[in-house]
N, CA, C and O atoms as a Tripos MOL2 file, in Angstrom:
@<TRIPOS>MOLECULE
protein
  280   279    70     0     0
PROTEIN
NO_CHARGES

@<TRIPOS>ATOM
      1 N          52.9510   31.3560   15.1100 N.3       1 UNK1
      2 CA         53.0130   32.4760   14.1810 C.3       1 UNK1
      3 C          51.9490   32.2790   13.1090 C.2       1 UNK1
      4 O          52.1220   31.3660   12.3020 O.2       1 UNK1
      5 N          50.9860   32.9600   13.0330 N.am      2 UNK2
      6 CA         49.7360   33.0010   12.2980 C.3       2 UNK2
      7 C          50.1510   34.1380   11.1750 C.2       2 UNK2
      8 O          50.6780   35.2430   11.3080 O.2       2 UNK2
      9 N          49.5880   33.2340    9.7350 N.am      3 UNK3
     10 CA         49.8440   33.8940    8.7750 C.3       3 UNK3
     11 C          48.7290   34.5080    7.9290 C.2       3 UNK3
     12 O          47.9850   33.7780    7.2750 O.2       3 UNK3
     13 N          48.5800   36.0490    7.9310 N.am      4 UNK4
     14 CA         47.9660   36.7400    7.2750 C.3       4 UNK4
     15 C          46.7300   36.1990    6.2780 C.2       4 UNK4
     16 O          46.9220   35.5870    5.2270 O.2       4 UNK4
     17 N          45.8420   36.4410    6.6540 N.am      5 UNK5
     18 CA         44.9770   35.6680    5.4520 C.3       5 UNK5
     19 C          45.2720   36.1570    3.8310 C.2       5 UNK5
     20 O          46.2190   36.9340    3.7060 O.2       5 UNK5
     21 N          44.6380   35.8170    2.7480 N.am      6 UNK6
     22 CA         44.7750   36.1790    1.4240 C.3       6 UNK6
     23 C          43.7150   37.2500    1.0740 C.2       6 UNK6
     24 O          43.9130   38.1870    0.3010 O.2       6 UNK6
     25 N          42.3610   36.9520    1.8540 N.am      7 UNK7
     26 CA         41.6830   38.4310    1.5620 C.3       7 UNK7
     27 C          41.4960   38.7930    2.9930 C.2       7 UNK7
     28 O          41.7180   37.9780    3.8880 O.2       7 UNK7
     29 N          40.9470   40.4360    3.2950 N.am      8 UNK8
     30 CA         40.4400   40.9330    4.0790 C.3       8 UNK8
     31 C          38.9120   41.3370    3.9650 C.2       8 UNK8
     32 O          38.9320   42.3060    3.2050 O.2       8 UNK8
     33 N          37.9290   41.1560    4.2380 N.am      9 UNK9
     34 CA         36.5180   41.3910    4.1430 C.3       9 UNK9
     35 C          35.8110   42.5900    4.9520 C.2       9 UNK9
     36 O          35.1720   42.1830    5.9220 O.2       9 UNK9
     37 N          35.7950   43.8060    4.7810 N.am     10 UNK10
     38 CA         35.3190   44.7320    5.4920 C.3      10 UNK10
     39 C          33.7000   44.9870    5.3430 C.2      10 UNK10
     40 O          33.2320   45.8810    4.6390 O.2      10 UNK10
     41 N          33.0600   44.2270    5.9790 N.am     11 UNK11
     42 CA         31.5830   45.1480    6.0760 C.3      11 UNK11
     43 C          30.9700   46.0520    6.8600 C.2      11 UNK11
     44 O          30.8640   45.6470    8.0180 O.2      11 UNK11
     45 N          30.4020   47.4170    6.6160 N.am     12 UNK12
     46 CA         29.9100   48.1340    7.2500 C.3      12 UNK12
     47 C          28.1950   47.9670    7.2340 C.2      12 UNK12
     48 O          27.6720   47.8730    6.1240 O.2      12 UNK12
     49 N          27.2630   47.9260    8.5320 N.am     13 UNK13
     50 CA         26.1850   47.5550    8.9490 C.3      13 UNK13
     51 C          25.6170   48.7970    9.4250 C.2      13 UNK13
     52 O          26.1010   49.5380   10.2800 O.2      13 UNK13
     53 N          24.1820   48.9960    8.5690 N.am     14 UNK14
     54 CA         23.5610   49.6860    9.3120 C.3      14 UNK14
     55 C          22.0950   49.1860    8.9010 C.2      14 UNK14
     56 O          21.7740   49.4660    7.7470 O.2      14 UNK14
     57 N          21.2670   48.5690    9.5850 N.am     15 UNK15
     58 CA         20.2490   48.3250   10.0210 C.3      15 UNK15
     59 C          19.9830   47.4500    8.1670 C.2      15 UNK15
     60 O          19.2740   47.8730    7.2540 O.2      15 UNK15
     61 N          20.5850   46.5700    8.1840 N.am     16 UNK16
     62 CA         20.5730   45.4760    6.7480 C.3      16 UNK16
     63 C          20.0580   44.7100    7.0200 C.2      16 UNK16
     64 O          19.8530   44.1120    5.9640 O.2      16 UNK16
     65 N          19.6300   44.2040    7.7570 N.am     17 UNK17
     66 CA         18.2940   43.0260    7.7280 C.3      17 UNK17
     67 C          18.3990   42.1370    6.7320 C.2      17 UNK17
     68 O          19.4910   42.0600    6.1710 O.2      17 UNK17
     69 N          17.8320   41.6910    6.5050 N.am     18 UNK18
     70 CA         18.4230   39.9450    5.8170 C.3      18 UNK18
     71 C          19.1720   40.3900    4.6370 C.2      18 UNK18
     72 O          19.1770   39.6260    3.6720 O.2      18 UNK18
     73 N          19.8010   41.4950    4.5560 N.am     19 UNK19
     74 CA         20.9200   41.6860    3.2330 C.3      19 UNK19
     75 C          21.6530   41.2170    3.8420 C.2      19 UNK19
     76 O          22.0500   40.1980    3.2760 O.2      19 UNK19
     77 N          22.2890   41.4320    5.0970 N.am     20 UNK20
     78 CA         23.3900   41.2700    5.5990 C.3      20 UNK20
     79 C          23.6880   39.6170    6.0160 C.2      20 UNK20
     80 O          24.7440   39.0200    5.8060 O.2      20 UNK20
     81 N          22.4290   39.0470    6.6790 N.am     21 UNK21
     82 CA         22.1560   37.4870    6.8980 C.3      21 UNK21
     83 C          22.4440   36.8540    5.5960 C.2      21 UNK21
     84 O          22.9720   35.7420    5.6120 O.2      21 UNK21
     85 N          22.1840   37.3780    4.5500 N.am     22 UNK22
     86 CA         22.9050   36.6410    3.3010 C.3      22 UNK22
     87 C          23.6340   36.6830    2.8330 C.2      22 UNK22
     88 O          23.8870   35.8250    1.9870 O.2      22 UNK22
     89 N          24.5690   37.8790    3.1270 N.am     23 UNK23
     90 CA         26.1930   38.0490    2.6500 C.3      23 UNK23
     91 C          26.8650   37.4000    3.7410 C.2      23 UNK23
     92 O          27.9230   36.8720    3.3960 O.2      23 UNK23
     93 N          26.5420   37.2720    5.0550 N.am     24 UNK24
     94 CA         27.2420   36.3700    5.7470 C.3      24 UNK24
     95 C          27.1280   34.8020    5.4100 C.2      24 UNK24
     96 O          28.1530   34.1240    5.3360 O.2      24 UNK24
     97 N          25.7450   34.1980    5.1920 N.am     25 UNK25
     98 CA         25.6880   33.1800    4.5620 C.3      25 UNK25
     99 C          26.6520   32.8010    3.8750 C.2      25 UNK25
    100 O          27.4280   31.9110    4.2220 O.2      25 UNK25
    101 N          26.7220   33.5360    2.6540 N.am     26 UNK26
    102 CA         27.7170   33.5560    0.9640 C.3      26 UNK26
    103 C          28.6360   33.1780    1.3630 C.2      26 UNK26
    104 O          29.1930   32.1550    0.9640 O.2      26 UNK26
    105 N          29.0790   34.0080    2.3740 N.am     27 UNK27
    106 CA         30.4750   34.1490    2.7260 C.3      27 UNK27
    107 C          30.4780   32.9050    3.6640 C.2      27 UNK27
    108 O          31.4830   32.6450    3.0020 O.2      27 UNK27
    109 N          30.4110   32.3730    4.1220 N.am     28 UNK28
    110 CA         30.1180   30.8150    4.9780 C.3      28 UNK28
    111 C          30.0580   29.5160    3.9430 C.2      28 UNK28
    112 O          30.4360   28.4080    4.3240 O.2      28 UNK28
    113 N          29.5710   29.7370    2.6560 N.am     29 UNK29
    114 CA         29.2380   28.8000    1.6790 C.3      29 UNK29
    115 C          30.3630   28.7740    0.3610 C.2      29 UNK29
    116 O          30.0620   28.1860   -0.6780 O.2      29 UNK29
    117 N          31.9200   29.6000    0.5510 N.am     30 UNK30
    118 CA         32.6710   29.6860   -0.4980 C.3      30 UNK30
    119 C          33.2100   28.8690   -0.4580 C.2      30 UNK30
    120 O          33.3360   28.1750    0.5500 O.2      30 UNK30
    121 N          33.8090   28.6240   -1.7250 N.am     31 UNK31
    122 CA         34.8910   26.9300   -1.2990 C.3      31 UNK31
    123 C          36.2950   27.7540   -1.1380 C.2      31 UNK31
    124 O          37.0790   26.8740   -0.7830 O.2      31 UNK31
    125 N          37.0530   29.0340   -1.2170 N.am     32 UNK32
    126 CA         37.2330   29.7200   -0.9050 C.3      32 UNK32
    127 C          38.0390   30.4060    0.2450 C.2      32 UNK32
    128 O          38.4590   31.5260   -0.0470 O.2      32 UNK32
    129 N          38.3320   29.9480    1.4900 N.am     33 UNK33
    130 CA         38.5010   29.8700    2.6740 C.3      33 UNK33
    131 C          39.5470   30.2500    3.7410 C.2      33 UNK33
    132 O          39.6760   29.9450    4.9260 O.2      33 UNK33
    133 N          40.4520   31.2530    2.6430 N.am     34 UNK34
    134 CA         41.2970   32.0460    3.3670 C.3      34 UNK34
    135 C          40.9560   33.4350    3.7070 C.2      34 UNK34
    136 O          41.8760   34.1600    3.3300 O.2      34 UNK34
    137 N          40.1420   34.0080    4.1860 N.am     35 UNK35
    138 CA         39.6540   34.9280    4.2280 C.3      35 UNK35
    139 C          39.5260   35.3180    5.8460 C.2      35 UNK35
    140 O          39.4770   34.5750    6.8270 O.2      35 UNK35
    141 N          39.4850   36.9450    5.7280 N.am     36 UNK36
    142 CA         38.5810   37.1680    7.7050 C.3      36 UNK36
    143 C          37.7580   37.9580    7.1300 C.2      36 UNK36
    144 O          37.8470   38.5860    6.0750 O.2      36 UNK36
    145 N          36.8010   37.8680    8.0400 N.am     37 UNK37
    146 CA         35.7870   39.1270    7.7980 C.3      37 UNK37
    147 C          35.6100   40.0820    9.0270 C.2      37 UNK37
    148 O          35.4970   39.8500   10.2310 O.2      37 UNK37
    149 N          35.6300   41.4850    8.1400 N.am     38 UNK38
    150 CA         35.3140   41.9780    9.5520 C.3      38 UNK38
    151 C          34.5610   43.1770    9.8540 C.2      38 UNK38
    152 O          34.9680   44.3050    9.5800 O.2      38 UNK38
    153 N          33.4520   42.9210   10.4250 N.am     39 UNK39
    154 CA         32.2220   43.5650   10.6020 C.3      39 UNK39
    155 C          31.6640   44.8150   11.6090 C.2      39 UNK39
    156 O          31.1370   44.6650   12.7120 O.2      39 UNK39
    157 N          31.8270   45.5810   11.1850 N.am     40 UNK40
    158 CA         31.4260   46.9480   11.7620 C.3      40 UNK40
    159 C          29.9960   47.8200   11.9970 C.2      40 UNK40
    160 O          29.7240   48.7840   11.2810 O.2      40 UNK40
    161 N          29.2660   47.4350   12.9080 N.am     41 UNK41
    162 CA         27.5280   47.7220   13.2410 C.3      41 UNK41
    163 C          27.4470   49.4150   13.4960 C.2      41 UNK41
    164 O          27.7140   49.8670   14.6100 O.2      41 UNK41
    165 N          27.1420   50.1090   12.6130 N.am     42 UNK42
    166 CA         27.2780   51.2460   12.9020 C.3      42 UNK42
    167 C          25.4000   51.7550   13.7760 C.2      42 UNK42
    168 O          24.3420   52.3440   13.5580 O.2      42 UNK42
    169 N          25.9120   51.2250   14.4620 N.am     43 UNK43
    170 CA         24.2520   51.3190   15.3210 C.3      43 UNK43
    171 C          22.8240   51.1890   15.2430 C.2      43 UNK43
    172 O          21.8600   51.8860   15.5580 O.2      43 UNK43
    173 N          23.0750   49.6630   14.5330 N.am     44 UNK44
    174 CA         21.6750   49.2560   14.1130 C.3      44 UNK44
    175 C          20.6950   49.1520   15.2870 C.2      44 UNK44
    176 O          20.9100   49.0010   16.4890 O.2      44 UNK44
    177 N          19.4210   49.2920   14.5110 N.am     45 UNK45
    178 CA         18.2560   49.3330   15.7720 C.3      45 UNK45
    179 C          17.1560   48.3950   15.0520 C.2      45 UNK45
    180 O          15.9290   48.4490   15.1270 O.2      45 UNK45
    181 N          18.0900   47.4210   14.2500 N.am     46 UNK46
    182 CA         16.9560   46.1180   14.3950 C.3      46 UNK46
    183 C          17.9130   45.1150   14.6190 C.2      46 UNK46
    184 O          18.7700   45.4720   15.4270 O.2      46 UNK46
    185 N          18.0570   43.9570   14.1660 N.am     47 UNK47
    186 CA         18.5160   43.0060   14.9290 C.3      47 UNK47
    187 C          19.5640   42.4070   13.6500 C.2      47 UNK47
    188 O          19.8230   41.2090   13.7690 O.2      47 UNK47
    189 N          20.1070   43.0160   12.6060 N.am     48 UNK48
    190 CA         20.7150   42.5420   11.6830 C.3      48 UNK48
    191 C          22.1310   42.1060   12.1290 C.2      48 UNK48
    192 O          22.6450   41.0300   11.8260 O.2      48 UNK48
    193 N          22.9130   43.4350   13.1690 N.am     49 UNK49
    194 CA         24.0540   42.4940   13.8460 C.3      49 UNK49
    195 C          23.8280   41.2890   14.8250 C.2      49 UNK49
    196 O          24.7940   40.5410   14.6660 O.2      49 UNK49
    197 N          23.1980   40.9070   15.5220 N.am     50 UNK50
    198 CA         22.5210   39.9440   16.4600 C.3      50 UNK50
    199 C          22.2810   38.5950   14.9880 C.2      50 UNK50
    200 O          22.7600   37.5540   15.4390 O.2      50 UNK50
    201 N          22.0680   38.4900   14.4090 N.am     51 UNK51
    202 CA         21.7840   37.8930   13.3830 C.3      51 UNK51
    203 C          23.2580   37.5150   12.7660 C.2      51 UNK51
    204 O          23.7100   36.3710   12.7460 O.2      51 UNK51
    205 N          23.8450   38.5470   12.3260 N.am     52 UNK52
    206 CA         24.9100   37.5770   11.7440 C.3      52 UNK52
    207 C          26.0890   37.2220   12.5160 C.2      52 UNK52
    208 O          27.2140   37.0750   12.0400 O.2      52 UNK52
    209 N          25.7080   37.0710   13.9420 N.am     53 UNK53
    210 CA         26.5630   36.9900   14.7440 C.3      53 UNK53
    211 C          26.4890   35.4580   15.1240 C.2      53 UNK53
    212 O          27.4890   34.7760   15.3510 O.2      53 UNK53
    213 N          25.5040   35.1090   15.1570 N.am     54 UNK54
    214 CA         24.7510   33.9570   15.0160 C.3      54 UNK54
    215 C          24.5700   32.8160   14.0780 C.2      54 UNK54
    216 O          24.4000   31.6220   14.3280 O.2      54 UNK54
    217 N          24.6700   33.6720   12.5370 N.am     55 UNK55
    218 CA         24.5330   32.8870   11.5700 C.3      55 UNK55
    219 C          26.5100   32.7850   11.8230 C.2      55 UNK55
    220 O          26.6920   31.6000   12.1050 O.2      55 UNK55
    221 N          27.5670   33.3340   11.8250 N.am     56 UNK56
    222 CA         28.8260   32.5590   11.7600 C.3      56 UNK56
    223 C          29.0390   32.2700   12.6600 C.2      56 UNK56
    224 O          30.2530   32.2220   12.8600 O.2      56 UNK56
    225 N          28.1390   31.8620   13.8730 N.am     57 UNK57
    226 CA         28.7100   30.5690   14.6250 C.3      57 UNK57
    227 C          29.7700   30.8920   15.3380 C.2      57 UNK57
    228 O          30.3890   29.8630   15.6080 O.2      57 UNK57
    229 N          30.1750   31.6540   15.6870 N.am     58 UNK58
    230 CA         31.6330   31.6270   16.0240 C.3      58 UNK58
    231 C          32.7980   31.0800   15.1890 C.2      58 UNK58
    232 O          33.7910   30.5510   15.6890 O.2      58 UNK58
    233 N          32.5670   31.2740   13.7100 N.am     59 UNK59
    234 CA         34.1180   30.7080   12.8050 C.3      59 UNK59
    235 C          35.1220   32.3490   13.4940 C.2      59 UNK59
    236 O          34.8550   33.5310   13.7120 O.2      59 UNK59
    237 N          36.1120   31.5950   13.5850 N.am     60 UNK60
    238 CA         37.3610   32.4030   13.9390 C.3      60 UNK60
    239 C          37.1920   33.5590   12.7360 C.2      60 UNK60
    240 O          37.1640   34.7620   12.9950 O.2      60 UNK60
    241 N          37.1100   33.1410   11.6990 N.am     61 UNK61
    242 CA         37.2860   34.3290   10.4130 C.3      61 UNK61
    243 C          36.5430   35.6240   10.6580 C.2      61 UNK61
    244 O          36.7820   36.6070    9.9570 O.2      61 UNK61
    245 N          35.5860   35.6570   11.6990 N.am     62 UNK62
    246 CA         34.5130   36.7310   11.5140 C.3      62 UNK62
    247 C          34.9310   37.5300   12.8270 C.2      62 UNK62
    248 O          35.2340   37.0040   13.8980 O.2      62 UNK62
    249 N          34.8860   39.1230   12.5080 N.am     63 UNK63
    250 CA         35.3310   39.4710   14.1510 C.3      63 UNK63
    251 C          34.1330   40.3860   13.7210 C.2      63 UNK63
    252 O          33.8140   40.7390   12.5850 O.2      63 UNK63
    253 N          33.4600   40.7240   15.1270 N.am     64 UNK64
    254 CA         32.5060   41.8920   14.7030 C.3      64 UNK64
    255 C          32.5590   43.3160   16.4620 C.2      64 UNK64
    256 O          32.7730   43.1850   17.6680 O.2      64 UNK64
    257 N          32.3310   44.1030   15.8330 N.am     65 UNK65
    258 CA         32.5460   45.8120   16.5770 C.3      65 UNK65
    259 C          31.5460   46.4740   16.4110 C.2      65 UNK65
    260 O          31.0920   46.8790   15.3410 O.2      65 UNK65
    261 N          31.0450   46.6600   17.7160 N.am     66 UNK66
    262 CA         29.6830   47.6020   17.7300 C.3      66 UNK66
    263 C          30.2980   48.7420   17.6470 C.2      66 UNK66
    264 O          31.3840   48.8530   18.2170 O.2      66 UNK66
    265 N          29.7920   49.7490   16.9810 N.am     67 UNK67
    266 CA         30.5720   51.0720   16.8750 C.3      67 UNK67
    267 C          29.6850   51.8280   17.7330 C.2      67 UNK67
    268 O          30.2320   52.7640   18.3160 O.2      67 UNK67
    269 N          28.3860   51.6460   17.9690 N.am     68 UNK68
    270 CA         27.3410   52.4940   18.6910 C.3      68 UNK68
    271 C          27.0010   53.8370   17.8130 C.2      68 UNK68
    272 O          26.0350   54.5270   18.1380 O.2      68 UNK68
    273 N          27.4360   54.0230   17.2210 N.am     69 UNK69
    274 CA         27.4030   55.4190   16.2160 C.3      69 UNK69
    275 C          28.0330   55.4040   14.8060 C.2      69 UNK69
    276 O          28.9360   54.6310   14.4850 O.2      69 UNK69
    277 N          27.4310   56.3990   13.9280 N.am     70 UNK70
    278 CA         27.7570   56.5160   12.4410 C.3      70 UNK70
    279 C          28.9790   57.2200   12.7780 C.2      70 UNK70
    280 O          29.7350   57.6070   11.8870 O.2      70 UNK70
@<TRIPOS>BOND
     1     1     2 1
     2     2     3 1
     3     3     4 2
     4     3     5 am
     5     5     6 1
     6     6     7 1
     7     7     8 2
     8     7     9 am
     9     9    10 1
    10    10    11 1
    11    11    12 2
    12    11    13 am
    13    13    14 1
    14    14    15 1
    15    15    16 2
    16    15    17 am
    17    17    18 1
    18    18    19 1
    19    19    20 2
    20    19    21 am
    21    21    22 1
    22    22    23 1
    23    23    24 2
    24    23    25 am
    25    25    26 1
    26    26    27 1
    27    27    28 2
    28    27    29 am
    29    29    30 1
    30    30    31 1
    31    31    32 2
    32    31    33 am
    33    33    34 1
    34    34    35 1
    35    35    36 2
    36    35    37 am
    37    37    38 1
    38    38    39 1
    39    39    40 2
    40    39    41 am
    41    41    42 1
    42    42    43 1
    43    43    44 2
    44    43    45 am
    45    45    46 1
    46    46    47 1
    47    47    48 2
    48    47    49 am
    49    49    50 1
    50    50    51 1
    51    51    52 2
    52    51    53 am
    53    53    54 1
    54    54    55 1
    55    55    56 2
    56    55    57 am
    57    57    58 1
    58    58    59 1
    59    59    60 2
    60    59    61 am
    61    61    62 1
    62    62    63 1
    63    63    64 2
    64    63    65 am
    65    65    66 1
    66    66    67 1
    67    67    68 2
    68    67    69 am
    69    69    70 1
    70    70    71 1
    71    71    72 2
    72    71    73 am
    73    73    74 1
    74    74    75 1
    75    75    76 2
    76    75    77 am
    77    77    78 1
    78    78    79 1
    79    79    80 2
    80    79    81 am
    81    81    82 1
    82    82    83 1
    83    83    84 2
    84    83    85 am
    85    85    86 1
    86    86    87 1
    87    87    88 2
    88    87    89 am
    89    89    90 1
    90    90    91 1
    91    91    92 2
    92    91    93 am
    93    93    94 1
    94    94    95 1
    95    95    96 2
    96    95    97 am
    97    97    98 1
    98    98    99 1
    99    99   100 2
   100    99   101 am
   101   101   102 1
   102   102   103 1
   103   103   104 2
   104   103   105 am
   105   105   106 1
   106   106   107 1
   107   107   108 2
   108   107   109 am
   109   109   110 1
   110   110   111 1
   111   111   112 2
   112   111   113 am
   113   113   114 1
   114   114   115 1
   115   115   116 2
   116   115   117 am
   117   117   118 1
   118   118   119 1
   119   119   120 2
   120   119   121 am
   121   121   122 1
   122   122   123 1
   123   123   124 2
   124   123   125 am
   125   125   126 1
   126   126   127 1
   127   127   128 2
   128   127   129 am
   129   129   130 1
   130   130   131 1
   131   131   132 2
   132   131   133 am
   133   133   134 1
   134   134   135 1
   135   135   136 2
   136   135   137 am
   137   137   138 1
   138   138   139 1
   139   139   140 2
   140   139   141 am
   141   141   142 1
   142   142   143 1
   143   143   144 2
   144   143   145 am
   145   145   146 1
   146   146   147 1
   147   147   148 2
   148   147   149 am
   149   149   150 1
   150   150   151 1
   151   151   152 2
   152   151   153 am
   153   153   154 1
   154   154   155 1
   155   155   156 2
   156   155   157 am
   157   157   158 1
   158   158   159 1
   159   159   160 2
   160   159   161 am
   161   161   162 1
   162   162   163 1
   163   163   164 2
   164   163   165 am
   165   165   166 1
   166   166   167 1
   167   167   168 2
   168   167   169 am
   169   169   170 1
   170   170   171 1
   171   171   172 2
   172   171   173 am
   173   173   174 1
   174   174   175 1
   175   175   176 2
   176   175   177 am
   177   177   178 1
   178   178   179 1
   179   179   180 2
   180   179   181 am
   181   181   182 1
   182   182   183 1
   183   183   184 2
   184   183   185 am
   185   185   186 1
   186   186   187 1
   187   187   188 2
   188   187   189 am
   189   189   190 1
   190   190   191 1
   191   191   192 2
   192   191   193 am
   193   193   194 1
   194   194   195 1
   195   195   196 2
   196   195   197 am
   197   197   198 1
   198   198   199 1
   199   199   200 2
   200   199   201 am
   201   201   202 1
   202   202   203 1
   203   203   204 2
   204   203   205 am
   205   205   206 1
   206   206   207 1
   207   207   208 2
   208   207   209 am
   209   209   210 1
   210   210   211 1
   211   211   212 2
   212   211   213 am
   213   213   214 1
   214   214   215 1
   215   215   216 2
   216   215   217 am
   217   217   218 1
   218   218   219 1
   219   219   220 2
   220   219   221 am
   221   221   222 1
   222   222   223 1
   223   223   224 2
   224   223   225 am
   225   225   226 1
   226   226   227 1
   227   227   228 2
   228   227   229 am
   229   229   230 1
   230   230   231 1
   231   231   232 2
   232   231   233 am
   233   233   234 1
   234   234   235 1
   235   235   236 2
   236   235   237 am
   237   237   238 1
   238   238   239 1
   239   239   240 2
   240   239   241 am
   241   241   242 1
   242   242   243 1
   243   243   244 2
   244   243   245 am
   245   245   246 1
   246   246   247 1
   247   247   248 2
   248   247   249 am
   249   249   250 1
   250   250   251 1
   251   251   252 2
   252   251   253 am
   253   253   254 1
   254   254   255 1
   255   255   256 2
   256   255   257 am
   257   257   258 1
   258   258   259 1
   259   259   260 2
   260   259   261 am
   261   261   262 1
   262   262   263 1
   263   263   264 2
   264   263   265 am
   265   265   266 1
   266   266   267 1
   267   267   268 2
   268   267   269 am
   269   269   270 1
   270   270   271 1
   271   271   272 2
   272   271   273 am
   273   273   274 1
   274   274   275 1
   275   275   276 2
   276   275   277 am
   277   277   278 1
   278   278   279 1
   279   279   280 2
@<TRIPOS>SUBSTRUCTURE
     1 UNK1         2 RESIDUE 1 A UNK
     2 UNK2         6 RESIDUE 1 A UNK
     3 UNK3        10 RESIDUE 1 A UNK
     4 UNK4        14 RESIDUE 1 A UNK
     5 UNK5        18 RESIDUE 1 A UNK
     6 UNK6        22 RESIDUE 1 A UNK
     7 UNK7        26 RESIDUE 1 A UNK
     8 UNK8        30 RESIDUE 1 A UNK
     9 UNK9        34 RESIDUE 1 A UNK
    10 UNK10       38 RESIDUE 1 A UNK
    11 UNK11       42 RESIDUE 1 A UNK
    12 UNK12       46 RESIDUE 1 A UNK
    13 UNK13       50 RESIDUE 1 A UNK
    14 UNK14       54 RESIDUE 1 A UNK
    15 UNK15       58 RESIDUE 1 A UNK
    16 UNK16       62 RESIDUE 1 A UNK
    17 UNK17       66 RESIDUE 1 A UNK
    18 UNK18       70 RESIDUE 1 A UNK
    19 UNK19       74 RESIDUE 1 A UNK
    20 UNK20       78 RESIDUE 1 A UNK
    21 UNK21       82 RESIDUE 1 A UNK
    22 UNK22       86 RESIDUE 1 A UNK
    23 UNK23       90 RESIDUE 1 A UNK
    24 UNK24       94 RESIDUE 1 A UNK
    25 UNK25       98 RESIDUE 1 A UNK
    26 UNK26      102 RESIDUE 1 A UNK
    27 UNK27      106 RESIDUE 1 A UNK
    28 UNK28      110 RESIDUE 1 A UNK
    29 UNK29      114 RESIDUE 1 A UNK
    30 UNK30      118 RESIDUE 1 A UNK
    31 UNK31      122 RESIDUE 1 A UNK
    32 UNK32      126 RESIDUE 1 A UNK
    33 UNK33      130 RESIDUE 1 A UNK
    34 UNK34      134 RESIDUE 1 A UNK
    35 UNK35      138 RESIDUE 1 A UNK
    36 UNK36      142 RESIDUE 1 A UNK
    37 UNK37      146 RESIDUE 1 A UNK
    38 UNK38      150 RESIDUE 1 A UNK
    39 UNK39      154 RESIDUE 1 A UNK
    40 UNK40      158 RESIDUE 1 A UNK
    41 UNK41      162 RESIDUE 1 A UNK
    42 UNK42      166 RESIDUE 1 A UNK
    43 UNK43      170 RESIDUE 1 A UNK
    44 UNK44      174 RESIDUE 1 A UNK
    45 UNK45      178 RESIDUE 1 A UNK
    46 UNK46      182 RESIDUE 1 A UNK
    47 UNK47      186 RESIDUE 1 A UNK
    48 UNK48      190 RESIDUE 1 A UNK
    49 UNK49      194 RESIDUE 1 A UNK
    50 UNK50      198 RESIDUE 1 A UNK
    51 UNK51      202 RESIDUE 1 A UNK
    52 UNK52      206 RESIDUE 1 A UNK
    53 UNK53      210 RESIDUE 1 A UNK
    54 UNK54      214 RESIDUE 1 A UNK
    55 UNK55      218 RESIDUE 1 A UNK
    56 UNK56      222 RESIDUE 1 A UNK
    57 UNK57      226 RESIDUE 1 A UNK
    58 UNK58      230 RESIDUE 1 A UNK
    59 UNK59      234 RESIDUE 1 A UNK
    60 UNK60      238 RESIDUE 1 A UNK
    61 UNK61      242 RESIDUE 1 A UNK
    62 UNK62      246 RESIDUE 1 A UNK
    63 UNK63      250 RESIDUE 1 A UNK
    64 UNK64      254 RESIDUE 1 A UNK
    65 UNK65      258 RESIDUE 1 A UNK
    66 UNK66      262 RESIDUE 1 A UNK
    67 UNK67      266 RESIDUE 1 A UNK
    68 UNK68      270 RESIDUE 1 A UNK
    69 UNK69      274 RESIDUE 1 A UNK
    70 UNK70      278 RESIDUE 1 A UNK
């Protein structure tokens, strides 16, 4: 039985380019650590979701959803 984190983190993505590589960073570097994040690509056409998909590694906290469209 998994218990609810303390925050929820909603980001919406559209073509953020290293804005977004550094709010995922941040968010990787808090001492902080009950948290999920969860990331919504509203159909980027550069590589900013590919990027922070990468920069969290696979931590469980991060779920991410291509939406394909605004």
């Amino acid at each position: 039985d998994m218990a609810m984190p303390a925050a929820s983190i909603l980001i919406v993505n559209y073509n953020a380019g290293p804005h977004l590589a550094r709010c995922i960073a941040a968010l990787l570097a808090q001492d902080f650590a009950d948290f999920e994040v969860l990331l919504l690509d509203n159909g980027s056409a550069d590589t900013s979701f590919a990027q922070a998909q990468d920069i969290a590694g696979g931590d469980a906290r991060f779920y991410f959803e291509a939406a394909g469209a605004n």
